[in-house]
N, C-alpha and C positions, 0 to 999 in steps of 0.2 A: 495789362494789355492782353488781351486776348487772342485766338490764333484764328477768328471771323471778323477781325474786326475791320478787313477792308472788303471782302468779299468777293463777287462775280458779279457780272452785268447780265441782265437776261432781257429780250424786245421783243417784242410784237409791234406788226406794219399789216396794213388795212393802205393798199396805194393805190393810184390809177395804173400799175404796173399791172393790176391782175383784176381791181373792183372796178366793177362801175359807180355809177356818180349817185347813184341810190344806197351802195351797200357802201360810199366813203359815209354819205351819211349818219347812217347806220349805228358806222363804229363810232359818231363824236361822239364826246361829253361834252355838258354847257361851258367848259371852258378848260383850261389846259391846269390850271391851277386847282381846279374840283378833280379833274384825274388824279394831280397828284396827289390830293390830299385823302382820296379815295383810296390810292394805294399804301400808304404811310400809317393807315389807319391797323391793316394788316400788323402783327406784332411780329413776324417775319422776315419785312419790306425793311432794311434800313437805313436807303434811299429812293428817292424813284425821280424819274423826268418823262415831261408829255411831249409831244410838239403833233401839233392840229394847222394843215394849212387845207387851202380848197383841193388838193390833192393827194393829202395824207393823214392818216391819224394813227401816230405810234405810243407811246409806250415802255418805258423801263425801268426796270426795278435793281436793287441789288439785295441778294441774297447769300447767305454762306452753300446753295448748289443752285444745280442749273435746274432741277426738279421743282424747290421750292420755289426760284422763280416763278416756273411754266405755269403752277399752280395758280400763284398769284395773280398772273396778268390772263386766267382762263377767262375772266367774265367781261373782259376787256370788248368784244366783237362777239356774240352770243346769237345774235342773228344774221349774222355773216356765214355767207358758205365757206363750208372750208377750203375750198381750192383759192378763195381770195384773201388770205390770213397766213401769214407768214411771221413762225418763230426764230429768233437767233440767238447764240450762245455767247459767250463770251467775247472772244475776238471777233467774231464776225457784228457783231453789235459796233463794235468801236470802230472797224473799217466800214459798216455802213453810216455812221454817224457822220464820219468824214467825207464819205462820197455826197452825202444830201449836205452837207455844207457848200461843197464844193460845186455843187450843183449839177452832177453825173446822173442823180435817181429822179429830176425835175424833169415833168412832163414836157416842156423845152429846156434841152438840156444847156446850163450853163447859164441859166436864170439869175438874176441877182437877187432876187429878192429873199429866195429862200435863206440866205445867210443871214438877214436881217432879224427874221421867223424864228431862226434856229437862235438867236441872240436873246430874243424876247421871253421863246419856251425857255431859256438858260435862267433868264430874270425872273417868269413865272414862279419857274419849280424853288429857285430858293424863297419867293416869297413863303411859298408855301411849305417850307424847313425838308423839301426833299434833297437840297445837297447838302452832300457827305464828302471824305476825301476821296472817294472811286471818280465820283461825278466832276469833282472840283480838279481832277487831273484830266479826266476825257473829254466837258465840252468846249471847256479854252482851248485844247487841242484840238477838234472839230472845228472852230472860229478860225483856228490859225491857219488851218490847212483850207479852210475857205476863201479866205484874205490872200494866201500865197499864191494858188493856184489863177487866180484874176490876173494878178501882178506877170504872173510869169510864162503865162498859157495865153491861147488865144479862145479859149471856152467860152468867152462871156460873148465873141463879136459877133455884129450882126443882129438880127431879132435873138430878145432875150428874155423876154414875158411872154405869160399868156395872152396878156394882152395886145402885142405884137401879134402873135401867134392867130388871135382873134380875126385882125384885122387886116390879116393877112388873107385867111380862109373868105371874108365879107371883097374881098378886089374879085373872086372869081364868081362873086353873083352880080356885081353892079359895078359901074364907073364911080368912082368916088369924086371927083375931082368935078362932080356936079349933083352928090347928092347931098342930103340932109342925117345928118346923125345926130341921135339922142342916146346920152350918155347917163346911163340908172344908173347913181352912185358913184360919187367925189371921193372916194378912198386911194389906196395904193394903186390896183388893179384897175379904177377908173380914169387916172390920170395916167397912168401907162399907156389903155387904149388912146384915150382922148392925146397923147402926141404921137402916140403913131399915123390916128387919124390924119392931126397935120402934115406928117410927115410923108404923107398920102395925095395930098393936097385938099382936103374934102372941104367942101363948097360951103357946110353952113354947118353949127354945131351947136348943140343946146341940151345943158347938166341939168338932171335932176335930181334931188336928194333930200332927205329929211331933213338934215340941219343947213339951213339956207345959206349959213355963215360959210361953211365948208362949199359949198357950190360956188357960190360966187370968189372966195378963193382961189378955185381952180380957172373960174371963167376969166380970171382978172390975168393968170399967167397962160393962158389959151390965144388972147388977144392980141398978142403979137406974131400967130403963129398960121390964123386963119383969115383968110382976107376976106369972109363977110362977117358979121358982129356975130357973138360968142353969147349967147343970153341964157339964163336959167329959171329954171320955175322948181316951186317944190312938189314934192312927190304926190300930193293928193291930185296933184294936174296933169300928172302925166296920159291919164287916159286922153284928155282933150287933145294931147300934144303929138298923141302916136299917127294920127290921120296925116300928118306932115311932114313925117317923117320917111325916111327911105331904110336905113339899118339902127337897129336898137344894139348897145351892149351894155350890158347890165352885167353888175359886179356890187351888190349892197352886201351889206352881213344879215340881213333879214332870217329869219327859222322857217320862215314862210315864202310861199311865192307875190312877188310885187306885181306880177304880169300876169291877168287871169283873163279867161274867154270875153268876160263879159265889158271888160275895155278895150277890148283890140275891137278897133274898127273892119267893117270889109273893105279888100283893095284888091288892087290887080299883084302889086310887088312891095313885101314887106319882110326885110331880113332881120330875125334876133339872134345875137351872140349870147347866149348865157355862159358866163363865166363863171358864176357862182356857184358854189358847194356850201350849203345845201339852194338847189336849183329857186332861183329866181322869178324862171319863166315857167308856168304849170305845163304840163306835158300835155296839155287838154288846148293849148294855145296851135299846138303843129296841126290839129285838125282842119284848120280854118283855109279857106282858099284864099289863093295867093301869098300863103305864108310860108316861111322856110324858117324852122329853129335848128340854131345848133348849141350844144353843150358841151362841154368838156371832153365826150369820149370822140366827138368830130376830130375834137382839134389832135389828135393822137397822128393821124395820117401826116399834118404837118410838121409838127413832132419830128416824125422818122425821117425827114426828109432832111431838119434842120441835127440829129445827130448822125446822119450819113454825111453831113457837112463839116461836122465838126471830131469827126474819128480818131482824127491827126491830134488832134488836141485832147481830147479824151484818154488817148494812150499814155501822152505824158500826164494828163493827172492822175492816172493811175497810177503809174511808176512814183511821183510824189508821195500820197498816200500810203505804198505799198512802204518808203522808205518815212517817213511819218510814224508808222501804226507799229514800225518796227522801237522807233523811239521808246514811242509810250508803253508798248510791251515792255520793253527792258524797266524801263523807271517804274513801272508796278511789281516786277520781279524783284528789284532790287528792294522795294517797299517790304513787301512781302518777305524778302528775305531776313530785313532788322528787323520785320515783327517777329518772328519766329526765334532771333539771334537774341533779342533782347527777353523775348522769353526763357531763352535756356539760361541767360545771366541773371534773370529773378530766381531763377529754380537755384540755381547755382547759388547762386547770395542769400537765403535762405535757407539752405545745407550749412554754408558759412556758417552764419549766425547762430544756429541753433549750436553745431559741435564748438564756437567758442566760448560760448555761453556754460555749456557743459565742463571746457578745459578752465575755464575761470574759474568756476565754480571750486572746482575739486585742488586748486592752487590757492583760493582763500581758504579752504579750509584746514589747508597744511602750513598756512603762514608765508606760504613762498611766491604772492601775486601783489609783485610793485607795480605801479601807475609806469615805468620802465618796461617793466616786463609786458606789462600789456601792449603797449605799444607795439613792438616787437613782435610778441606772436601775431596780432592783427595785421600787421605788415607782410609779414612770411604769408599769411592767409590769402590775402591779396594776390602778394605774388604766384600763389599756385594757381587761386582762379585763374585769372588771366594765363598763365601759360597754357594750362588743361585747356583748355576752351579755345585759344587763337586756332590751332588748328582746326577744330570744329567749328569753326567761325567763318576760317576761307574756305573750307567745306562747303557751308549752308548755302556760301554766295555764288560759291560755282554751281552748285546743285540748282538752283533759283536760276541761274541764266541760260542751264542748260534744259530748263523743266524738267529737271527730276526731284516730281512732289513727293518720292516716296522715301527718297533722305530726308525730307522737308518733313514728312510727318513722324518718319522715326525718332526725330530729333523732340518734334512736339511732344512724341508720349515718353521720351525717356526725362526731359526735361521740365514737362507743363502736362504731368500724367492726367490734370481735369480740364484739358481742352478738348475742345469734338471738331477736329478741321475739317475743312470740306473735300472729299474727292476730288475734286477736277478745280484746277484755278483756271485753265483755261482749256476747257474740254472744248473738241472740235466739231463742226456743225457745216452741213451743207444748206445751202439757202442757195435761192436765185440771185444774179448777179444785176440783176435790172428792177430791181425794185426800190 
């Protein structure tokens, strides 16, 4: 075992805390599992996890320092400004992981969905053999502290999607409860809108989407929710379909935009929600009279309104968290600690061996080593390890709880003199607390 073999966590975040909806862009990769396998590629990296939602694309590696890290995840956001890229170190990595569980760093805060996200990147990255035991202790505790904080907080009430969030901002351009909505994309984020719509009371609703099966899915549990019929068409029809429409929200996974100048019709009043990252609606559609787009960085205003509503609850998830993060501190301390205790008893047991190898040796040759005899010395052997060492042993573990890595490393080099441990196990880092 060696004295890197669990490491440090190192992240980069690309959010709507700081980027706009071009430079979230920006930072994706084709998929969360190509990041990780992008970084694992590194002979450095000896874990890593992504997680890519329409609001964020992070990032993290484990390395034996915070350096090698930083290295690692530099080419992560390369066209990204830098005042929209944020790195974090160690602990501040594991208390962010927790808080986007928990859903504190969601552009509506206390979203559900993102636990789901953060579940799926968990499932990603091991497809792709990025977890290790660092990762396989920190994101079931992000899951957990996602789960709890629902159960025991009032975070989640109330609107709790963007898509909520969407159709919220679309009440303050039109009556709904007598218009027409078309709904681009049957996904998560389309079926969120499309019941809030109902929940709105909105007059007529009609899904569009590439796989027909998926639309009509949604249209068939829609039907009891809207009291004029729920019909669907697919997406090559959608241009026909926007003339009749009163608000568009759109939410596909598309690379491209689905909503271009040359199928919007001219009107007097026509509202888009783009919900999408990477955007949906072409930015060449706002030009058009009569038309009102809005994106992702709109819905920011409603956002602050819904965690100025939710503060009270936000404080106790912190405190949650703050008492959480303290757990999995200690249980990587204590990790950390028999790696380094069980190194000193390899070093130790190997001294053993060598000097009774040498005491045999020189007792066969004088006639005086029974199959008795040896026993016995080897016993007595034993017993001195073990004694020699207990004290240095509840040493190592209080040193480890107390973070003091520099008994932790004295120990390495007098006991495991060809280990290279790292500086800092969990070196300190300021980051913003809203991202």
């Amino acid at each position: 075992m060696t004295a890197t073999e669990w490491g440090i966590i190192t992240g980069v975040s690309v959010s709507h805390a700081r980027a706009t909806v071009d430079e979230l862009t920006a930072a994706r990769a084709d998929s969360q599992q190509d990041r990780v396998s992008s970084l694992l590629r590194r002979p450095d990296v000896s874990e890593a996890f992504a997680l890519q939602t329409c609001n964020r694309s992070e990032a993290y590696v484990v390395t034996e320092d915070p350096e090698t890290g930083r290295d690692a995840l530099a080419d992560i956001a390369p066209s990204v400004r830098e005042g929209a890229v944020v790195y974090r170190r160690h602990e501040e990595s594991l208390r962010h992981l927790m808080a986007v569980a928990a859903g504190l760093r969601s552009l509506v805060i206390g979203e559900d969905q993102i636990l789901g996200q953060v579940r799926d990147a968990y499932h990603d990255a091991r497809e792709a053999g990025g977890i290790g035991p660092v990762f396989e202790e920190a994101l079931p505790k992000a899951l957990h502290v996602g789960e709890r904080v629902r159960t025991e907080t009032a975070i989640n009430e109330g609107h709790t999607s963007i898509g909520s969030a969407g159709v919220e901002l679309a009440t303050q351009e039109l009556e709904l409860s007598s218009a027409h909505a078309l709904i681009v994309g049957a996904g998560e984020m389309g079926a969120l809108a499309a019941r809030s719509l109902a929940a709105h009371g909105i007059d007529q609703l009609t899904i569009a989407n590439r796989t027909a099966e998926h639309a009509t899915e949604l249209a068939d549990v829609m039907r009891s929710s809207v009291s004029q019929p729920v019909d669907t068409i697919a997406l090559e029809r959608l241009g026909a379909r926007l003339s009749g429409a009163d608000v568009v929200i759109a939410a596909t996974g598309s690379t491209d935009p689905v909503i271009t100048p040359d199928i919007v019709p001219s009107t007097d009043t026509l509202v888009f929600m783009d919900l999408a990252q990477p955007r949906d609606v072409a930015p060449a559609v706002a030009e058009q009279a009569g038309v009102t787009v809005y994106d992702l960085d709109d819905l920011k205003a409603v956002a602050s309104r819904t965690r100025e509503q939710r503060q009270s609850a936000a404080t106790r998830v912190e405190s949650i968290i703050d008492s959480e993060l303290q757990h999995l501190l200690t249980r990587f301390k204590r990790k950390r600690a028999d790696e380094v205790i069980a190194a000193m008893y390899e070093g130790a047991e190997a001294i053993k061996q060598q000097e009774l190898q040498q005491a045999f040796s020189q007792l066969e040759a004088n006639g005086d080593l029974s199959e008795a005899h040896q026993e016995v010395i080897e016993s007595m052997a034993d017993a001195l390890v073990n004694k020699l060492l207990a004290a240095p042993t509840d040493s190592l573990r209080e040193a480890a709880e107390n973070d003091d890595w520099t008994t932790i490393h004295t120990a390495l080099e007098l006991f495991d003199p060809h280990s290279n441990p790292s500086q800092e196990m969990h070196p300190p880092s300021v980051t913003a607390q809203d991202d």
